[in-house]
C-alpha positions as CSV (number, residue, x, y, z in Angstrom):
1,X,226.6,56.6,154.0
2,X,225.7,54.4,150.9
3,X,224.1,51.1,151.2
4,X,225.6,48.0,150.5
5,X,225.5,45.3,148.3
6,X,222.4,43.2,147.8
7,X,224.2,39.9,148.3
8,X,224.3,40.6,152.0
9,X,222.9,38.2,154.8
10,X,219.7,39.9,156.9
11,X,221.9,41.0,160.0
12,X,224.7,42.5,157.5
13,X,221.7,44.4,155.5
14,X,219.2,45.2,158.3
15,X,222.5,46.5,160.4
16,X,223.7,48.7,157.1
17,X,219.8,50.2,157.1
18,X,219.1,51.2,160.2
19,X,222.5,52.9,160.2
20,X,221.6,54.6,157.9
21,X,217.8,55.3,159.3
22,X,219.5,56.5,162.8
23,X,221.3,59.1,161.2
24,X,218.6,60.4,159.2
25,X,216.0,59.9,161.3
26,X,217.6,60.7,164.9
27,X,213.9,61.3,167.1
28,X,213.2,57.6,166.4
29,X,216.3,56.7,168.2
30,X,216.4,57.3,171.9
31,X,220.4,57.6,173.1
32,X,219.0,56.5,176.2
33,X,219.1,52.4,176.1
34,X,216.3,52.3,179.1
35,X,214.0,54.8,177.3
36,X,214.2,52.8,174.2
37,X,213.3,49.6,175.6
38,X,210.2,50.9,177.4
39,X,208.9,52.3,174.3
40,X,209.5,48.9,172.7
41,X,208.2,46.9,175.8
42,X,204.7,49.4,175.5
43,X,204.4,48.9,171.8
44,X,204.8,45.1,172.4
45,X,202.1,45.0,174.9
46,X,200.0,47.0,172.8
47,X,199.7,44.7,170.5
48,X,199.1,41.9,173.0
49,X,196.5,43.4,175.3
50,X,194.6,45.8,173.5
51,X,193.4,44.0,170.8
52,X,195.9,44.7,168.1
53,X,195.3,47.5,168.0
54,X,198.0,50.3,166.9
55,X,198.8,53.7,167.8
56,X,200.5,55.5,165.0
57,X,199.6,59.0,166.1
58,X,201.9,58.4,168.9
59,X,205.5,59.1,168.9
60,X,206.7,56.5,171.4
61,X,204.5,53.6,168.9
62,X,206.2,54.8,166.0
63,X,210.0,54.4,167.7
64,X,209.0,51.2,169.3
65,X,207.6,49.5,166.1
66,X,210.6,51.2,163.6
67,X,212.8,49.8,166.3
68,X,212.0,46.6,166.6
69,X,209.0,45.4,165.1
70,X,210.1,46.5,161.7
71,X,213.4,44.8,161.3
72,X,212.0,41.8,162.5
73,X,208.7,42.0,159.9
74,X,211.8,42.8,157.1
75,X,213.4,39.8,158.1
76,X,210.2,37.3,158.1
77,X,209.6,38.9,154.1
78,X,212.7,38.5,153.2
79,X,213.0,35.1,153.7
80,X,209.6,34.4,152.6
81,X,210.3,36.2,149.3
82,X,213.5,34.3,148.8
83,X,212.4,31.3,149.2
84,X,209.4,32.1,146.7
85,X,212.4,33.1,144.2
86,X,213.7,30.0,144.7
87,X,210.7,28.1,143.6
88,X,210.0,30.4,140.8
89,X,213.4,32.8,139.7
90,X,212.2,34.4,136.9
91,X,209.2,35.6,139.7
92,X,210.3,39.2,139.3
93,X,209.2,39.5,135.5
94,X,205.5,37.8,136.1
95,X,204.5,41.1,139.0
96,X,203.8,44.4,137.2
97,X,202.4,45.9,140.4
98,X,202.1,45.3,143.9
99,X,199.3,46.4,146.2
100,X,200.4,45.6,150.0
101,X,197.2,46.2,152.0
102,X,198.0,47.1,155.5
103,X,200.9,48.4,154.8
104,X,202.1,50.1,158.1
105,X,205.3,51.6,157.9
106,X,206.1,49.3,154.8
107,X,208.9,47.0,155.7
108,X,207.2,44.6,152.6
109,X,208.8,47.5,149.9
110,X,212.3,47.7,151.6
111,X,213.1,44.1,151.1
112,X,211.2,43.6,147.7
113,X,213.6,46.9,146.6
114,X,216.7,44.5,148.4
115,X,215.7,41.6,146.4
116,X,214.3,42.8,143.2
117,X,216.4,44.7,140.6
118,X,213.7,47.0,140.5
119,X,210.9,47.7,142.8
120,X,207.5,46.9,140.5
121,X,205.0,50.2,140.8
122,X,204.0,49.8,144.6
123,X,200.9,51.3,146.4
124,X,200.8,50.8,150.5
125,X,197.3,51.1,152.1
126,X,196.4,51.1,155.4
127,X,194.0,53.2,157.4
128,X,196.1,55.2,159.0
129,X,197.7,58.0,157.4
130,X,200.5,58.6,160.5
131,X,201.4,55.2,159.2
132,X,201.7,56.3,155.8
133,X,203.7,59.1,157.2
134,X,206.2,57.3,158.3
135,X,206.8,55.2,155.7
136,X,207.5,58.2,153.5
137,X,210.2,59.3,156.0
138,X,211.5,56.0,156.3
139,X,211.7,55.4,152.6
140,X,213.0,58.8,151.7
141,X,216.0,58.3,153.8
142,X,216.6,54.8,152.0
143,X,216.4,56.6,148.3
144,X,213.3,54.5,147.7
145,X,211.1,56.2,145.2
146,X,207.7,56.0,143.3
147,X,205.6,54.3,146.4
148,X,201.8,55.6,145.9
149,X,199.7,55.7,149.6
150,X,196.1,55.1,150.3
151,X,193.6,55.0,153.0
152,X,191.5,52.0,152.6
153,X,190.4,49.8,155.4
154,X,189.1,46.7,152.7
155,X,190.9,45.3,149.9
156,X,190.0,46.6,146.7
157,X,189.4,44.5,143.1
158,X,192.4,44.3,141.1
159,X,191.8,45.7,137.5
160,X,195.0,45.5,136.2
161,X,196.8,41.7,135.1
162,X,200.1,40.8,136.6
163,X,199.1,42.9,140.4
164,X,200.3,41.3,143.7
165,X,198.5,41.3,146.4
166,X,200.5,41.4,149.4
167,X,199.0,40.6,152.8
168,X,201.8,40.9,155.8
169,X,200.4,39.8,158.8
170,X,196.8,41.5,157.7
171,X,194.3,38.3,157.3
172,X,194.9,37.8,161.2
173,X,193.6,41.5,161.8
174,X,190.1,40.1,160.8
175,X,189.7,41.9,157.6
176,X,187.7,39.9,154.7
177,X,188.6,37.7,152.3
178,X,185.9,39.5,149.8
179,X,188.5,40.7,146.5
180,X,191.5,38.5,147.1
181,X,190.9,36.8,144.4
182,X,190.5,38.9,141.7
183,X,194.5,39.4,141.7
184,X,196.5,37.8,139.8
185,X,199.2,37.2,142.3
186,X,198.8,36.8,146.3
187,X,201.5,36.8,148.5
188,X,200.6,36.0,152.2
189,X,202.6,36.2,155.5
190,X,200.6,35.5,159.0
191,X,201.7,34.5,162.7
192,X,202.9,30.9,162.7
193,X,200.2,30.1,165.4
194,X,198.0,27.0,165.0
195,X,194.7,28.9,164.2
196,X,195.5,31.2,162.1
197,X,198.4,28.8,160.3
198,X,195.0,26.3,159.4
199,X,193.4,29.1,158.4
200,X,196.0,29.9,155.5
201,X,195.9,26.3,154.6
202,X,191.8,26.2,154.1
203,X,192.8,29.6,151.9
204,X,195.1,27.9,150.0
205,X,192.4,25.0,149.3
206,X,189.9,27.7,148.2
207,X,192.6,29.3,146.2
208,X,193.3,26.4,144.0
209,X,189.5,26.0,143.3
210,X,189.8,29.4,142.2
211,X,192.5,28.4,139.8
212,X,195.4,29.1,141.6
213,X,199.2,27.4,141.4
214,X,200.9,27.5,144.5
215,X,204.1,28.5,144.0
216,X,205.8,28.5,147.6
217,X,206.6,27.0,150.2
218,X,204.3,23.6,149.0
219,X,206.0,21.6,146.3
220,X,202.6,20.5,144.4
221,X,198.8,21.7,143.9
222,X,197.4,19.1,145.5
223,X,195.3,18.8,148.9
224,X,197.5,20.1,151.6
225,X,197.6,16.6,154.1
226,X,197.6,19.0,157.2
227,X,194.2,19.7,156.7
228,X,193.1,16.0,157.6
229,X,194.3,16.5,161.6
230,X,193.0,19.6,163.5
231,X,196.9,19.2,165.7
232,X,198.6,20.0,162.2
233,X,199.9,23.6,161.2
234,X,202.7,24.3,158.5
235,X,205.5,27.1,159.1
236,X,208.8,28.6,158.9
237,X,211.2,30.1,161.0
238,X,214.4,32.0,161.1
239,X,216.8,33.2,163.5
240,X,216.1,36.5,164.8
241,X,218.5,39.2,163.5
242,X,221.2,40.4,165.7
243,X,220.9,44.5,165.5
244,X,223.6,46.5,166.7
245,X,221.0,49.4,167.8
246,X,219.2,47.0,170.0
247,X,222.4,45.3,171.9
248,X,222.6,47.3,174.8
249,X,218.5,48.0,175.3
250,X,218.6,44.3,176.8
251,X,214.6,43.4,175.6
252,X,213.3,40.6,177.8
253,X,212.0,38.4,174.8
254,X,213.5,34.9,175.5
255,X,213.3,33.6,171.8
256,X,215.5,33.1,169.3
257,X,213.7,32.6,166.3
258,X,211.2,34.2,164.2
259,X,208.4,32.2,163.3
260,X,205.6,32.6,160.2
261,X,203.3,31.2,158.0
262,X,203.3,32.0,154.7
263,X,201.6,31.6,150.7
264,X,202.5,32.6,147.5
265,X,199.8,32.1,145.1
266,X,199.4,32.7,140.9
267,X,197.0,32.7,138.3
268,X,199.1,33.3,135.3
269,X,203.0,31.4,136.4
270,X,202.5,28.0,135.8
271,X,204.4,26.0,138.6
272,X,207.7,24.1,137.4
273,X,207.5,20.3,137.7
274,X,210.1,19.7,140.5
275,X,211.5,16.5,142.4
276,X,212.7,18.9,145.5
277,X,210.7,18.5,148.6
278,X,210.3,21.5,151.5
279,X,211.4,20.5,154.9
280,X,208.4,21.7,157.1
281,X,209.0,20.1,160.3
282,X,211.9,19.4,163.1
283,X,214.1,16.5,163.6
284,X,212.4,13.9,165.4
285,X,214.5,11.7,167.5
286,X,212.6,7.8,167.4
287,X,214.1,4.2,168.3
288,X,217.2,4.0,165.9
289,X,216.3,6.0,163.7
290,X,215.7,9.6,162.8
291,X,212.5,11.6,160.6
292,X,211.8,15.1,159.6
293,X,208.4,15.8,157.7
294,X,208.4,16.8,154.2
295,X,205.7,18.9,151.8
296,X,205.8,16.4,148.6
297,X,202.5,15.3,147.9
298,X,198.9,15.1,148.9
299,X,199.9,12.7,151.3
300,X,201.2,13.2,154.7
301,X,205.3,12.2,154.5
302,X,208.8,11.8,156.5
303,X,212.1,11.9,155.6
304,X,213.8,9.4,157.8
305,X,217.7,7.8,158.3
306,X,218.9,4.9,160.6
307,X,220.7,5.6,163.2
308,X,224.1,3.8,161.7
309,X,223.5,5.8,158.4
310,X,227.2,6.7,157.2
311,X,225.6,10.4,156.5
312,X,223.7,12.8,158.6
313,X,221.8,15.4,156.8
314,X,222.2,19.1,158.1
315,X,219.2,20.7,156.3
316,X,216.2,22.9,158.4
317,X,212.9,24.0,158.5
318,X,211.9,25.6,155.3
319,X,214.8,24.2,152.9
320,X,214.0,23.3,149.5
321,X,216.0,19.9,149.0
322,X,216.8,17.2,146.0
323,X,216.4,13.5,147.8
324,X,219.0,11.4,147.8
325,X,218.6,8.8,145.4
326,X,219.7,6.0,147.3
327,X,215.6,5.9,149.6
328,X,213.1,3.5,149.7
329,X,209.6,3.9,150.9
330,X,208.4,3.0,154.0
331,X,204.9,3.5,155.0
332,X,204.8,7.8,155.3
333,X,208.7,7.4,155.4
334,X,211.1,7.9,152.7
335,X,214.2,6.2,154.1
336,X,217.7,7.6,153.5
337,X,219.7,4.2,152.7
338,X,222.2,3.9,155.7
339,X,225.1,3.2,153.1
């Protein structure tokens, strides 16, 4: 079975590879519906109750997380990275190499190979090697090739220029900030709760007195607003992927969406001048009239419309968006002309 095309949406794509990854790799993928989702349900509550911490040496951790856990991960970077190459297109030329600490089974290289023409030299390090082993299987039946492994349980100094760092879902595993820095490139994703969502934004303050541009999602290099109220937090969300291989397992989790916080952060791209906003919040529903927050500025703002306005926009969380040029400010607001 050969992969499809690149131009794919994430159910189409993460449908067409685990297809493929169920034939190849048949002992991760119980015909039993029931036994699957208890091996699922077990990995889930592993990483809830015992302290995140994971169990790769086990066979029924390693089908729960390939499962589930991995597609979902694949999806969150994907959309992260996409929206970063939206900000930035020509980001693909600026990384020479990536390092992706805490790697795990390394979802981060499947959709970088889905989205890049070619994969930049890649090294996964975690600090487990049944992790590692995994990964090898997993990328060996995709045809992905040239992925160097390490053990490492810190992040080592870059020496090279042009590296990535890639950090997916690692900085909430408590490991220290001590090297970051000394990339050229750092590409963050973390769990879109309020804590550790703050704490990317204080990161992203002590990035740009490092010298950093931030490329994506914030629009400018200015003093993140959120940072002013302790009930503020910034992140994204996308529907949760529909998998074939999961529809008759019947999981209990209730939501629809995957949610995340993420950062991409450069030394060497300097960030284009844009007039686009990011859409960071909800719609909010107020006396005749209608606001959504926006990432513009150092100051804390609202897209907003009158209830009579002859047009009602249909963007989301997370869109990159031109403003209409009929708006005029009001207070935080910039209000859509109801004409």
């Amino acid at each position: 079975m050969e992969l499809k095309s690149k131009d794919e949406d994430t159910n189409q794509r993460l449908n067409s590879l685990f297809s493929l990854l169920s034939e190849k790799l048949p002992e991760f993928f119980p015909k039993t519906p029931v036994k699957l989702r208890e091996m699922i349900l077990k990995t889930s509550d592993q990483f809830l109750f015992k302290e995140n911490k994971s169990q790769w040496n086990e066979h029924w951790f390693q089908t729960g997380y390939l499962n589930y856990f991995m597609p979902m991960q694949y999806a969150r970077i994907l959309k992260a990275l996409k929206m970063c190459l939206e900000a930035y297109p020509e980001l693909e030329s600026e990384i020479s190499s990536v390092l992706d600490f805490g790697s795990g089974p390394g979802p981060s290289a499947i959709a970088f190979n889905d989205l890049f023409k070619k994969l930049p030299a890649w090294t996964n390090t975690d600090i487990n090697k049944n992790s590692h082993n995994l990964a090898k299987e997993v990328y060996s039946s995709l045809n992905i090739k040239h992925v160097d492994f390490k053990i490492a349980d810190q992040i080592p100094a870059s020496k090279v220029s042009k590296e990535l760092l890639l950090l997916s879902y690692s900085l909430c595993e408590g490991i220290a900030e001590e090297n970051i820095f000394t990339y050229d490139h750092v590409f963050i994703l973390e769990p879109s709760t309020k804590e550790q969502s703050r704490n990317l934004i204080k990161l992203r303050q002590k990035a740009l007195d490092h010298g950093y541009q931030v490329i994506a999602p914030c629009t400018h290099c200015e003093t993140c607003p959120m940072l002013e109220r302790k009930s503020d937090w910034c992140h994204d969300r996308l529907t949760k992927p529909e998998l074939v291989h999961l529809k008759e397992v019947k999981l209990p989790f209730s939501d629809k969406n995957l949610n995340y916080s993420y950062l991409f952060l450069s030394k060497t791209i300097k960030k284009i001048e844009t007039d686009k906003v990011r859409v960071i919040g909800d719609f909010l529903k107020e006396k005749g009239k209608t606001k959504i927050a926006i990432c513009k500025s150092k100051d804390r703002q609202f897209l907003s419309w009158l209830k009579r306005s002859k047009h009602t926009p249909t963007f989301s969380r997370g869109d990159l968006i031109s403003l209409p040029s009929n708006t005029l400010i009001k207070g935080q607001e910039i209000r859509i002309s109801a004409d």
